[in-house]
N, CA, C and O atoms as CSV, one atom per row, in Angstrom:
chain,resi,resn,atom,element,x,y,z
A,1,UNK,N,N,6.138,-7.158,-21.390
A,1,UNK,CA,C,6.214,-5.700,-21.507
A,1,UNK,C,C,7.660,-5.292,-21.785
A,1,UNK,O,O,8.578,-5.798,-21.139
A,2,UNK,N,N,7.882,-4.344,-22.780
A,2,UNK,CA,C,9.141,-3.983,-23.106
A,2,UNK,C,C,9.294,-2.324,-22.871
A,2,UNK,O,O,8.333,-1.729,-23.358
A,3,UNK,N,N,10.116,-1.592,-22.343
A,3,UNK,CA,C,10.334,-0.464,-21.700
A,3,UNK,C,C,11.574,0.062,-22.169
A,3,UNK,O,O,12.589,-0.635,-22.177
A,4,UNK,N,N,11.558,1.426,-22.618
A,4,UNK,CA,C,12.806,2.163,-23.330
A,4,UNK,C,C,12.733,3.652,-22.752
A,4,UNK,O,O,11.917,4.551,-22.956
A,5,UNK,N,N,13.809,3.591,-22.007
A,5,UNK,CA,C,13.889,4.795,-21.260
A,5,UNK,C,C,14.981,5.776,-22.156
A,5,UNK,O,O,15.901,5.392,-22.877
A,6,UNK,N,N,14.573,7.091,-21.871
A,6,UNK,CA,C,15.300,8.004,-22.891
A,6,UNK,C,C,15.344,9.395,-22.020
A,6,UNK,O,O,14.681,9.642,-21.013
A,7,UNK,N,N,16.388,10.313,-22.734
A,7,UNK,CA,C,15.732,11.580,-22.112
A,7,UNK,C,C,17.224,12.230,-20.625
A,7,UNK,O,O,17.437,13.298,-20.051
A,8,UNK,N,N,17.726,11.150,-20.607
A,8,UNK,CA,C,19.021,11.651,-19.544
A,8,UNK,C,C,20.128,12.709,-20.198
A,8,UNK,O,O,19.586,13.464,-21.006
A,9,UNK,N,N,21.020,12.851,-20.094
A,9,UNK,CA,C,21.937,13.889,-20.043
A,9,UNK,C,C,23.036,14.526,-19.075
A,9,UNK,O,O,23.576,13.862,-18.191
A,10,UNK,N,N,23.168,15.153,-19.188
A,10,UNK,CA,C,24.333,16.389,-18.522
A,10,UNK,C,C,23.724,18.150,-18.437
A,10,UNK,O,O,23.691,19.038,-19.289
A,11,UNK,N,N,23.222,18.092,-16.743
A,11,UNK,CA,C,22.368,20.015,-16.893
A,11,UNK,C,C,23.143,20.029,-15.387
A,11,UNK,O,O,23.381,19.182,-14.526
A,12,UNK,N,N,23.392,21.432,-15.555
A,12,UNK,CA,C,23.598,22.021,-14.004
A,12,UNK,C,C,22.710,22.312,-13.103
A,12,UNK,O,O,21.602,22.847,-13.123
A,13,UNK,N,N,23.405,21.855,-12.287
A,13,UNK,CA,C,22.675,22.305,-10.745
A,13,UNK,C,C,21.295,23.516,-11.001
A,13,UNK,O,O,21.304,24.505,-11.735
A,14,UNK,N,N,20.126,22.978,-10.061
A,14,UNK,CA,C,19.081,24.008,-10.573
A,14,UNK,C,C,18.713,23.822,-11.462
A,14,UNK,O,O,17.685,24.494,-11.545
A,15,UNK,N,N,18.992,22.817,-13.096
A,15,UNK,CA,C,18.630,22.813,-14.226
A,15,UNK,C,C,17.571,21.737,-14.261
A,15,UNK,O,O,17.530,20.920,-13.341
A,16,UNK,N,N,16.756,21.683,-15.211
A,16,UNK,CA,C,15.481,20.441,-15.156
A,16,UNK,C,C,15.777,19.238,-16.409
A,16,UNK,O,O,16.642,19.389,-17.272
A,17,UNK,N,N,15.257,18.545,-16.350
A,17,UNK,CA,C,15.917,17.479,-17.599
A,17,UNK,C,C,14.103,17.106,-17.501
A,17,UNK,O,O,13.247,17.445,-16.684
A,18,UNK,N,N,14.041,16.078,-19.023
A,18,UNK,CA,C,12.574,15.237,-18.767
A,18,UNK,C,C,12.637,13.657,-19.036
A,18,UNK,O,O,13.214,13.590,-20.121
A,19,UNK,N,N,12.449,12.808,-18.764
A,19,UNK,CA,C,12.434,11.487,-19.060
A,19,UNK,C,C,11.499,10.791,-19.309
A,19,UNK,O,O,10.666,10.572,-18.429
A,20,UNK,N,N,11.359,10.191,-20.711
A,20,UNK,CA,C,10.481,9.441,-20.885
A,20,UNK,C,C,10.613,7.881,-21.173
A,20,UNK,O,O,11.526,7.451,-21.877
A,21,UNK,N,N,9.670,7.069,-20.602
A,21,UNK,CA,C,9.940,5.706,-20.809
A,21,UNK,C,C,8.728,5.088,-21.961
A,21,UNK,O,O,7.591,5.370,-21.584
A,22,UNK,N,N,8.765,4.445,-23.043
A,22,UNK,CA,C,7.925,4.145,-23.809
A,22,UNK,C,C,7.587,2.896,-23.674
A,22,UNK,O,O,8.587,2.211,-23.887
A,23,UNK,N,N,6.552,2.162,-23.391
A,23,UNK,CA,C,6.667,0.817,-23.579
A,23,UNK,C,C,5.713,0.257,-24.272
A,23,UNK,O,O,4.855,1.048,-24.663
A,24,UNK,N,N,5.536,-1.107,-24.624
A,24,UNK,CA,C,5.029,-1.971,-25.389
A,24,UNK,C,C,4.658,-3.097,-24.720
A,24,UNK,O,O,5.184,-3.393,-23.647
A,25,UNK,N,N,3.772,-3.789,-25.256
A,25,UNK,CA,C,3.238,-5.140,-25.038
A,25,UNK,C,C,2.374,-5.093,-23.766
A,25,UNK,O,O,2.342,-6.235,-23.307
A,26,UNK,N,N,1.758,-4.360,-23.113
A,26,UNK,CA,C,0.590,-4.026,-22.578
A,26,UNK,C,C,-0.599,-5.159,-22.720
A,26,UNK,O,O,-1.257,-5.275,-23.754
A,27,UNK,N,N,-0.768,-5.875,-21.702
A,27,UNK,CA,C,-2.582,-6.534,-21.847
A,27,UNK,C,C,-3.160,-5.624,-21.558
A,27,UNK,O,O,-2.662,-4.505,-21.682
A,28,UNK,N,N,-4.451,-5.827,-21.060
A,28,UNK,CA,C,-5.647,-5.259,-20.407
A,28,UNK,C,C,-5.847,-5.180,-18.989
A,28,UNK,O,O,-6.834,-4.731,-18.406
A,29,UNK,N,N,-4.589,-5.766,-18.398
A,29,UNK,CA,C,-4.041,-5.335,-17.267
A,29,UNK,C,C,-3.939,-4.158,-16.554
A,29,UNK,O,O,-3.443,-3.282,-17.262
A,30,UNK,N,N,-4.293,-3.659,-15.079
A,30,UNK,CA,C,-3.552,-2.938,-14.502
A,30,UNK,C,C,-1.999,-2.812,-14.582
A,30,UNK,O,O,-1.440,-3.676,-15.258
A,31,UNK,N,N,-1.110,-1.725,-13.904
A,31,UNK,CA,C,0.056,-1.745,-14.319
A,31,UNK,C,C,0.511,-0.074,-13.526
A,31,UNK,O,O,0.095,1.080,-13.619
A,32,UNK,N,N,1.507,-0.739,-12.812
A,32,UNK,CA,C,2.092,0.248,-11.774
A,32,UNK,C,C,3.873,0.298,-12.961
A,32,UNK,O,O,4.443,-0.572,-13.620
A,33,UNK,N,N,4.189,1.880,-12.676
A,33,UNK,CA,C,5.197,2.237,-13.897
A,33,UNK,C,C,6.053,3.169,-12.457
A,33,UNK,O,O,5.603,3.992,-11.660
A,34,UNK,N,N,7.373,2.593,-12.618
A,34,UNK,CA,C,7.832,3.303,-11.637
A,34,UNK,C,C,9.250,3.953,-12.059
A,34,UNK,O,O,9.907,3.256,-12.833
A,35,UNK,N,N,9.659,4.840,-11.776
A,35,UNK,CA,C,11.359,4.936,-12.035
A,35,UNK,C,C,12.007,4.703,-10.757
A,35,UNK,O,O,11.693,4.814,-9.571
A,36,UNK,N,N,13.140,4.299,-11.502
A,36,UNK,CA,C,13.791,4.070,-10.027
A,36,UNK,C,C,15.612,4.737,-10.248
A,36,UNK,O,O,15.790,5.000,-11.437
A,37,UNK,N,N,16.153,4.860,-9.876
A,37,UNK,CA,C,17.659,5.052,-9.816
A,37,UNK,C,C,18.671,4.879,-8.768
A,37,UNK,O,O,18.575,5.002,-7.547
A,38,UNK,N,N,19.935,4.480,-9.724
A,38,UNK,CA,C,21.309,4.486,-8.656
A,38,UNK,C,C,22.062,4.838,-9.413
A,38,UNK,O,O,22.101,4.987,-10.634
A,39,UNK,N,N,23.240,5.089,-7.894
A,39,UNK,CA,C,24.381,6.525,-8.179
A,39,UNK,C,C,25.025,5.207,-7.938
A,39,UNK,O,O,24.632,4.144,-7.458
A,40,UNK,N,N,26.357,5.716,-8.523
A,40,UNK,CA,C,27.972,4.283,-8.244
A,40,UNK,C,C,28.089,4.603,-6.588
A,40,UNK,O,O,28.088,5.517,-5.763
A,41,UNK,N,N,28.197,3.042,-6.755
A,41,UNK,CA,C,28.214,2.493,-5.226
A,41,UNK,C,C,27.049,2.103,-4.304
A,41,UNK,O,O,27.088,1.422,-3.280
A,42,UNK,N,N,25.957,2.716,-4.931
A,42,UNK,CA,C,24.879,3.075,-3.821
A,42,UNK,C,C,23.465,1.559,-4.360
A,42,UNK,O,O,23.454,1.013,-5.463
A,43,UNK,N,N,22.774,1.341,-3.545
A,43,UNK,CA,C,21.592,0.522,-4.037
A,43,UNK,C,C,20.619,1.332,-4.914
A,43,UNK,O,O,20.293,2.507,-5.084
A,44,UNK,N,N,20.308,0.058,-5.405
A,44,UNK,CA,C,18.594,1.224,-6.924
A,44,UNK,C,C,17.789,1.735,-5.600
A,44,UNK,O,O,17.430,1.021,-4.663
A,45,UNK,N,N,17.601,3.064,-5.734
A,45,UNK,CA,C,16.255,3.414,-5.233
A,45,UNK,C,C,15.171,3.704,-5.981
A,45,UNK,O,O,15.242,4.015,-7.170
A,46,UNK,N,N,13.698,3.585,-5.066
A,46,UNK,CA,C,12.597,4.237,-6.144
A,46,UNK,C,C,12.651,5.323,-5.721
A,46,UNK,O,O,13.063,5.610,-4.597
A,47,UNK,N,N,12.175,6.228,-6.694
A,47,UNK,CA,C,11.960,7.456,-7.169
A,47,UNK,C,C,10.555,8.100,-7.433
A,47,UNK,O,O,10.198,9.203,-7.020
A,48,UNK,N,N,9.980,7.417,-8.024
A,48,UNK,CA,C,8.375,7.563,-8.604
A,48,UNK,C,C,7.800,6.524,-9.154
A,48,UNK,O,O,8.260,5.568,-9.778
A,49,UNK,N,N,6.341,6.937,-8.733
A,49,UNK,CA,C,5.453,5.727,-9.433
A,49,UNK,C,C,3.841,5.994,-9.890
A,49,UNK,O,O,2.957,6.587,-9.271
A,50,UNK,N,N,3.814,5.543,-10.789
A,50,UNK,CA,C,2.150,5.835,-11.225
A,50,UNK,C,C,1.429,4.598,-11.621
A,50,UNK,O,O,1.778,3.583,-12.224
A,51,UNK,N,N,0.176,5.051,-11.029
A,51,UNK,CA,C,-0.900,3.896,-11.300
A,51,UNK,C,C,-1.531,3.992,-12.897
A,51,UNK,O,O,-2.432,4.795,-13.141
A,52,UNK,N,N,-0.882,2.956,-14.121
A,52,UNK,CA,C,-1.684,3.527,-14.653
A,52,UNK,C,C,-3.029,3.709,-15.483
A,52,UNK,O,O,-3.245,4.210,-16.586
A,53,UNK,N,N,-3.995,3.007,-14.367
A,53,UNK,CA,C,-5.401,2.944,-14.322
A,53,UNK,C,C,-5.636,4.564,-13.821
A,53,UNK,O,O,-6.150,5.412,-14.550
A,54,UNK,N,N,-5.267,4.762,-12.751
A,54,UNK,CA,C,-5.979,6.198,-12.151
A,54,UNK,C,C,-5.290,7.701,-11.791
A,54,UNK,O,O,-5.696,8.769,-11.333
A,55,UNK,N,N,-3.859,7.082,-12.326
A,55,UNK,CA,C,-2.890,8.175,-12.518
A,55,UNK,C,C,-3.020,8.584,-11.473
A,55,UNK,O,O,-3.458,9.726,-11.340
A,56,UNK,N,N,-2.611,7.625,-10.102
A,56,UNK,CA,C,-2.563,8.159,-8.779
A,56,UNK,C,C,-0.676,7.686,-9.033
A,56,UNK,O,O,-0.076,6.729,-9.521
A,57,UNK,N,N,-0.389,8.691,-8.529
A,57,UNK,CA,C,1.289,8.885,-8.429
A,57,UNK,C,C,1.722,8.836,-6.492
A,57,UNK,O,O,1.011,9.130,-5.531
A,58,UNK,N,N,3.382,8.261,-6.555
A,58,UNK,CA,C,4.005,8.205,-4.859
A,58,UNK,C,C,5.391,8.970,-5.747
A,58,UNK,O,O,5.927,8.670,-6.814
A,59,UNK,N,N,5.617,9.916,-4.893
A,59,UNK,CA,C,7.265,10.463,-5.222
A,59,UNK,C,C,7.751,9.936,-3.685
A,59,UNK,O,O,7.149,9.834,-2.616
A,60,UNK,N,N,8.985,9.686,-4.064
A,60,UNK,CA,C,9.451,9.465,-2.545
A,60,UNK,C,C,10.499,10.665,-1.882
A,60,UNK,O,O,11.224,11.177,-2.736
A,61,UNK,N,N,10.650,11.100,-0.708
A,61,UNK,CA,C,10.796,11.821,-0.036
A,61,UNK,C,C,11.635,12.890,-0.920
A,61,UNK,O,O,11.210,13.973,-1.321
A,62,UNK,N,N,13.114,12.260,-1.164
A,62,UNK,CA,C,13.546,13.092,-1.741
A,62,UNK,C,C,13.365,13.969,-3.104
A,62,UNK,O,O,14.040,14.856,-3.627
A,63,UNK,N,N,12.622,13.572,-3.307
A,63,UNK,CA,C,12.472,13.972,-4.767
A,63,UNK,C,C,10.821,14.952,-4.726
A,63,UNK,O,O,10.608,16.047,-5.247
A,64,UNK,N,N,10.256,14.441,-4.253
A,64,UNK,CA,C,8.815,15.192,-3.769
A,64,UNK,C,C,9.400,16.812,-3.680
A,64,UNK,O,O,10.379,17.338,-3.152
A,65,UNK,N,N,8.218,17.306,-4.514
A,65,UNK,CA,C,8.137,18.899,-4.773
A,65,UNK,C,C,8.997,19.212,-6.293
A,65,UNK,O,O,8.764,20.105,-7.107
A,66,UNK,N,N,10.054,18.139,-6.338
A,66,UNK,CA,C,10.922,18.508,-7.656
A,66,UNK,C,C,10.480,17.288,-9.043
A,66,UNK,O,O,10.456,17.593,-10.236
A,67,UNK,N,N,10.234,16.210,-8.595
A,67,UNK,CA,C,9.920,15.708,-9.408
A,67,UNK,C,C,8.206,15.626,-9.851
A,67,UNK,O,O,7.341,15.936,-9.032
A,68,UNK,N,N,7.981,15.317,-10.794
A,68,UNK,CA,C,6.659,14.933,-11.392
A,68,UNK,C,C,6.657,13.434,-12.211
A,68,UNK,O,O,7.530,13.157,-13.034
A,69,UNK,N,N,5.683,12.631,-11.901
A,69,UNK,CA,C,5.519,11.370,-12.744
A,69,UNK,C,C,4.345,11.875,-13.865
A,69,UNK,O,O,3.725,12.850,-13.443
A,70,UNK,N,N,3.943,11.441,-15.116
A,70,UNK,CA,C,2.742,11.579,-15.614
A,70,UNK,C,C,2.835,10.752,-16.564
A,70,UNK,O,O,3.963,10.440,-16.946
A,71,UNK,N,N,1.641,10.172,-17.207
A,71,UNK,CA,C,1.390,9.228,-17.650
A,71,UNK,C,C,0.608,9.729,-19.309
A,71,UNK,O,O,-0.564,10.100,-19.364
A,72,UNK,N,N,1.306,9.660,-20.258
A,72,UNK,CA,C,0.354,9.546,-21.712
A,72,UNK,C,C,-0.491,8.046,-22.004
A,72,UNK,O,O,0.470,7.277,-22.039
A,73,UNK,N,N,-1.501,7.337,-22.192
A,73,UNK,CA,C,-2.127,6.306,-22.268
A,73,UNK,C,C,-2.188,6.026,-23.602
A,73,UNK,O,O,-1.678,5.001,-24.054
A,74,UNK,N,N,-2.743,6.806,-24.265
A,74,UNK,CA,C,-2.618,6.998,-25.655
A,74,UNK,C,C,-1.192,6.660,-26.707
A,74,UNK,O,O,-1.044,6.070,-27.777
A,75,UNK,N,N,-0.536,7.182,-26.018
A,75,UNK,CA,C,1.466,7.289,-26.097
A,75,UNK,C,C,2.209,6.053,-25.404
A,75,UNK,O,O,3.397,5.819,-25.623
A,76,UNK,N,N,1.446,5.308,-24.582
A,76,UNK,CA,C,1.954,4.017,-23.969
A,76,UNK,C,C,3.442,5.063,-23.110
A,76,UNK,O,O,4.469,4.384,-23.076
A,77,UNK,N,N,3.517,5.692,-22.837
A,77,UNK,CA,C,4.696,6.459,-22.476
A,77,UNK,C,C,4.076,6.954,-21.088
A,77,UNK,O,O,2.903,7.287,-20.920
A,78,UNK,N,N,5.197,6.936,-20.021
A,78,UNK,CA,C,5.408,7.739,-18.938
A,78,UNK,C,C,6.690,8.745,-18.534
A,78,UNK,O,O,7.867,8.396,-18.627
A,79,UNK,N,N,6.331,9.788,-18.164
A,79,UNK,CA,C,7.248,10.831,-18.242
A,79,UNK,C,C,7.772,11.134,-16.974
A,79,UNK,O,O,7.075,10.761,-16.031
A,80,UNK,N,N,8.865,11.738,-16.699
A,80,UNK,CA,C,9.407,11.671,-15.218
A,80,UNK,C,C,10.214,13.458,-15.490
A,80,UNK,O,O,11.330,13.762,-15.911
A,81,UNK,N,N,9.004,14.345,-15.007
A,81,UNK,CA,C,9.869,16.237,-14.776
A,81,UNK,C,C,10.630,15.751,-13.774
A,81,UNK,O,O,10.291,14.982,-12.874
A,82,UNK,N,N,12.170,16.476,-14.082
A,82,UNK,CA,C,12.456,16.132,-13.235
A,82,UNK,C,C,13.408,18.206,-12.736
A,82,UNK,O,O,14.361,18.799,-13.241
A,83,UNK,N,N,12.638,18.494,-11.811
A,83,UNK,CA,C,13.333,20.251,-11.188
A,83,UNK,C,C,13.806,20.591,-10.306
A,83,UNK,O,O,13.426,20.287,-9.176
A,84,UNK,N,N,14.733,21.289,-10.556
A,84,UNK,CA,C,15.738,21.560,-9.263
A,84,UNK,C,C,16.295,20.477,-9.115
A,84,UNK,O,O,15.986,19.754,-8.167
A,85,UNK,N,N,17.332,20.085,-10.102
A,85,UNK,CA,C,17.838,19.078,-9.812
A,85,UNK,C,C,19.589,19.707,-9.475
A,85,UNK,O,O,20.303,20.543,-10.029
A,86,UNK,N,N,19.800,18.546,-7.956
A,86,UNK,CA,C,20.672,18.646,-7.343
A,86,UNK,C,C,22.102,17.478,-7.860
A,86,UNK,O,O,21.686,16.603,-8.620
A,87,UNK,N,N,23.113,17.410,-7.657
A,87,UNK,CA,C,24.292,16.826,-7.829
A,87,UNK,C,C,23.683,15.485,-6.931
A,87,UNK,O,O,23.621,14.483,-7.643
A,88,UNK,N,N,23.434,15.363,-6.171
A,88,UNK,CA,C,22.861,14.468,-5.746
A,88,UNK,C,C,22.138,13.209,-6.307
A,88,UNK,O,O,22.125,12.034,-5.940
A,89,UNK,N,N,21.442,13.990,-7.499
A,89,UNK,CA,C,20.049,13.363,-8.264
A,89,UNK,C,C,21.180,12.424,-9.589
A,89,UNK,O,O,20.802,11.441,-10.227
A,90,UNK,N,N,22.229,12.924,-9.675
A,90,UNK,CA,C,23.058,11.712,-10.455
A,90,UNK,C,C,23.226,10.858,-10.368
A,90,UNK,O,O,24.079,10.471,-9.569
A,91,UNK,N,N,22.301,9.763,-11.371
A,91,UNK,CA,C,22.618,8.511,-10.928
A,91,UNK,C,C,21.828,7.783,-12.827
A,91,UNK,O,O,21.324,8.444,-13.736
A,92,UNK,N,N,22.075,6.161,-12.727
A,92,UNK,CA,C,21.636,5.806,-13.967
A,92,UNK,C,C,19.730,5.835,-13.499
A,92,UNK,O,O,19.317,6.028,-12.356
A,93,UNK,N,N,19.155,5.674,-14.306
A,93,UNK,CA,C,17.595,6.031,-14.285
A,93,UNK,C,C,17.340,4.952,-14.829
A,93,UNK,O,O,18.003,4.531,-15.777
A,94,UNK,N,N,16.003,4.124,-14.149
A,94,UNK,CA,C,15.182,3.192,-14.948
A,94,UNK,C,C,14.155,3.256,-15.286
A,94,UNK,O,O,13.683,4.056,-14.478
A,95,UNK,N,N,13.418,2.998,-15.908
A,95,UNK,CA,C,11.665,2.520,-15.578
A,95,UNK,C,C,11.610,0.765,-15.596
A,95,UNK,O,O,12.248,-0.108,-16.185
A,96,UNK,N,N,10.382,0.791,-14.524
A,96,UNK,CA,C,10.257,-0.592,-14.378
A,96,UNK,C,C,8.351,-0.532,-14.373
A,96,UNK,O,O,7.657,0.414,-14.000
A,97,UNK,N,N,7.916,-1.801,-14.887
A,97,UNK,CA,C,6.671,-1.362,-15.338
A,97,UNK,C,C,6.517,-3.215,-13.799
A,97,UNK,O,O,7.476,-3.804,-13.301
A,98,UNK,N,N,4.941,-3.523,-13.556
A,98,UNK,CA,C,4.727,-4.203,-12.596
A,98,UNK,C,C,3.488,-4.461,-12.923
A,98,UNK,O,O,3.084,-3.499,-13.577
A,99,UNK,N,N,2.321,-5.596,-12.764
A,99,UNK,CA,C,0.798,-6.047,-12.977
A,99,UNK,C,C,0.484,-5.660,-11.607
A,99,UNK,O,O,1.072,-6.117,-10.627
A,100,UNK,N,N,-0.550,-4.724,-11.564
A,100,UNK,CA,C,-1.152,-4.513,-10.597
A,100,UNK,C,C,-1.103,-3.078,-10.419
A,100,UNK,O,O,-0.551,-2.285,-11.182
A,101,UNK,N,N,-1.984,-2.692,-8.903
A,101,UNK,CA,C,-2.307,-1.293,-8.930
A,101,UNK,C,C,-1.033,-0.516,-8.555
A,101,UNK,O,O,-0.059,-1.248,-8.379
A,102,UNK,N,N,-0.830,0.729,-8.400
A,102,UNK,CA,C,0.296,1.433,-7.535
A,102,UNK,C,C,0.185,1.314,-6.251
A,102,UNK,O,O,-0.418,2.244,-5.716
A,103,UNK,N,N,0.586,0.430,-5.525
A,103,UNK,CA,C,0.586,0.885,-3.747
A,103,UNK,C,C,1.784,1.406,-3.590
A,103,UNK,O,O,2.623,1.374,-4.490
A,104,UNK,N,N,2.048,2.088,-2.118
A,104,UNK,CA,C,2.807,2.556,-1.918
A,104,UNK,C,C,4.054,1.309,-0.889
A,104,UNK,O,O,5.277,1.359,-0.760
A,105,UNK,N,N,3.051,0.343,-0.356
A,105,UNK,CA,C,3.988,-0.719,0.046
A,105,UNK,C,C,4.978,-1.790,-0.800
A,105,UNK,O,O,5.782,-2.652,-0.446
A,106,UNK,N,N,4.640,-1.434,-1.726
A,106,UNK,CA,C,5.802,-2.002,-3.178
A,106,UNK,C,C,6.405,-1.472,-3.870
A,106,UNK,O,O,7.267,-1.891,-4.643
A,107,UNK,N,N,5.806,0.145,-3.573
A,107,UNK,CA,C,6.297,1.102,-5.052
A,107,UNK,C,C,7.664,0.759,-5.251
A,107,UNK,O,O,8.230,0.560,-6.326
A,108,UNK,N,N,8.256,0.700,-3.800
A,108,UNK,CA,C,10.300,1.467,-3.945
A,108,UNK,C,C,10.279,0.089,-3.613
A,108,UNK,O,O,10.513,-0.087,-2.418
A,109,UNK,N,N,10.041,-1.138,-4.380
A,109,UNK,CA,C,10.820,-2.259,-4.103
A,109,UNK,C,C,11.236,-3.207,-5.352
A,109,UNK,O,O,10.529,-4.134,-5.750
A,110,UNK,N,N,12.269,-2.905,-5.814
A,110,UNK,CA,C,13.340,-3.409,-6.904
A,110,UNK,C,C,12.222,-4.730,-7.161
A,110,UNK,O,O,11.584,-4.649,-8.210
A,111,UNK,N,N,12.021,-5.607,-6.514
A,111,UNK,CA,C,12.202,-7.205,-6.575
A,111,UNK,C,C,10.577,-7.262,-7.236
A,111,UNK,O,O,10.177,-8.185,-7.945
A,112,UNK,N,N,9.727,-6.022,-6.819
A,112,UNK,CA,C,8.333,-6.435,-7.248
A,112,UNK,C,C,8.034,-5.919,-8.902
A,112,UNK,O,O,7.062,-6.101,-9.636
A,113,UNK,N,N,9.065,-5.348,-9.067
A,113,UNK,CA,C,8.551,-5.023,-10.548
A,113,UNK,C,C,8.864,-6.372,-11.849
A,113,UNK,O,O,9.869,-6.921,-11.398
A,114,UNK,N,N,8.601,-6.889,-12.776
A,114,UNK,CA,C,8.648,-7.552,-13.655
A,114,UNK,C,C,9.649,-7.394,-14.957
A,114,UNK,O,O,10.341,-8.256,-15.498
A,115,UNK,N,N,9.486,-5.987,-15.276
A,115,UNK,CA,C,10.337,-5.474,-16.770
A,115,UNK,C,C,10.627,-4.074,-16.280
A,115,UNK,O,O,10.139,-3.041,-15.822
A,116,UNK,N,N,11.731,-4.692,-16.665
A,116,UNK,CA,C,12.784,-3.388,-16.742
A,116,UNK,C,C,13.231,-2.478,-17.776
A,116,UNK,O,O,13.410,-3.112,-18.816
A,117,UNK,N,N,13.516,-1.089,-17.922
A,117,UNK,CA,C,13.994,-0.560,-19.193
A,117,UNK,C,C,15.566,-0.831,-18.693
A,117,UNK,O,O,16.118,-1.341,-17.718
A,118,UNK,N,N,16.218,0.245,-20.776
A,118,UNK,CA,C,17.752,-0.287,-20.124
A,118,UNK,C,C,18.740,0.399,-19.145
A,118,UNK,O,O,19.772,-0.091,-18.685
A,119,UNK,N,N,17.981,2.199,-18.812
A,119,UNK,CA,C,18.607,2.959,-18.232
A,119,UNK,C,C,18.923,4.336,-18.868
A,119,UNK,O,O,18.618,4.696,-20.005
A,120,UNK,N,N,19.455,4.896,-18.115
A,120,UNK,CA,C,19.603,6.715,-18.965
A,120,UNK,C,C,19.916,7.198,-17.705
A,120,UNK,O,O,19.325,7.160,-16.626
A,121,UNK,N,N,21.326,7.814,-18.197
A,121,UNK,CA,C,22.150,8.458,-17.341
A,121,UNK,C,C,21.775,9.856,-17.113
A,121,UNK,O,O,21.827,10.580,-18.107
A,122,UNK,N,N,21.317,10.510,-15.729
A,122,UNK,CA,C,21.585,11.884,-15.362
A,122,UNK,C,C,22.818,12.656,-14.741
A,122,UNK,O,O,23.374,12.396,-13.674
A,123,UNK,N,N,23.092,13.556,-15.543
A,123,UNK,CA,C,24.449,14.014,-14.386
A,123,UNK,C,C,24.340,15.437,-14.434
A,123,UNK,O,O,24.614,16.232,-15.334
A,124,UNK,N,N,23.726,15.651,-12.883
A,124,UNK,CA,C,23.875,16.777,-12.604
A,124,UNK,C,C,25.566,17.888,-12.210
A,124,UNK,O,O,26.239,17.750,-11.188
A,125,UNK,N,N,25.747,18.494,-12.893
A,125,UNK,CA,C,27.160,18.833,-12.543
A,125,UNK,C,C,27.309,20.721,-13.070
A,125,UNK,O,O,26.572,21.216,-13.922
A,126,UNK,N,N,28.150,21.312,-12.505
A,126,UNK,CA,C,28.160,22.428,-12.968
A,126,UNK,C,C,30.043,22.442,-13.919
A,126,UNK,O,O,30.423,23.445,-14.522
């Protein structure tokens, strides 16, 4: 599976950005699609994740209420709204795609995903 994340930038505080990750080489597999990000200094965290057999989505704490995951099938693409974004939320952005369903006991764990995209910088700043 090959993954191309796009869609980062430079918006102020309060401003929304959208991110999309496109990928390729798909079996007939299940397939959990997650973003994840880190700020300098800090470890990758996850961020979001979608199943995408049943388009059951996990946001994780911080980001819940502001972010949205969604999934085009058709488009091989997953999209990441991302609102109300805080200075905080700066950091490089991934998608990482994984065989299998979305649980939530793997979602936010770096080591279980397989393919990685190459990244896309957000910087929230005024």
């Amino acid at each position: 599976v090959q993954l191309q994340a796009s869609g980062g930038g430079l918006v102020q505080p309060g401003g929304s950005l959208r991110l999309s990750c496109a990928a390729s080489g798909f079996t007939r597999d299940y397939y959990a699609i997650g973003w994840f990000r880190q700020a300098p200094g800090k470890e990758r965290e996850g961020v979001s994740c979608i199943d995408s057999s049943d388009g059951s989505t996990f946001h994780a704490d911080s980001v819940k209420g502001r972010f949205i995951i969604s999934r085009d099938n058709a488009a091989n693409t997953v999209n990441l709204q991302m609102n109300s974004l805080k200075p905080e939320d700066t950091a490089v952005y991934y998608c990482a795609a994984r065989k299998g369903r979305a649980i939530l006991s793997v979602a936010w764990t770096p080591g279980s995903y397989e393919s990685w995209g190459q990244g896309t910088l957000v910087t929230v700043s005024s």
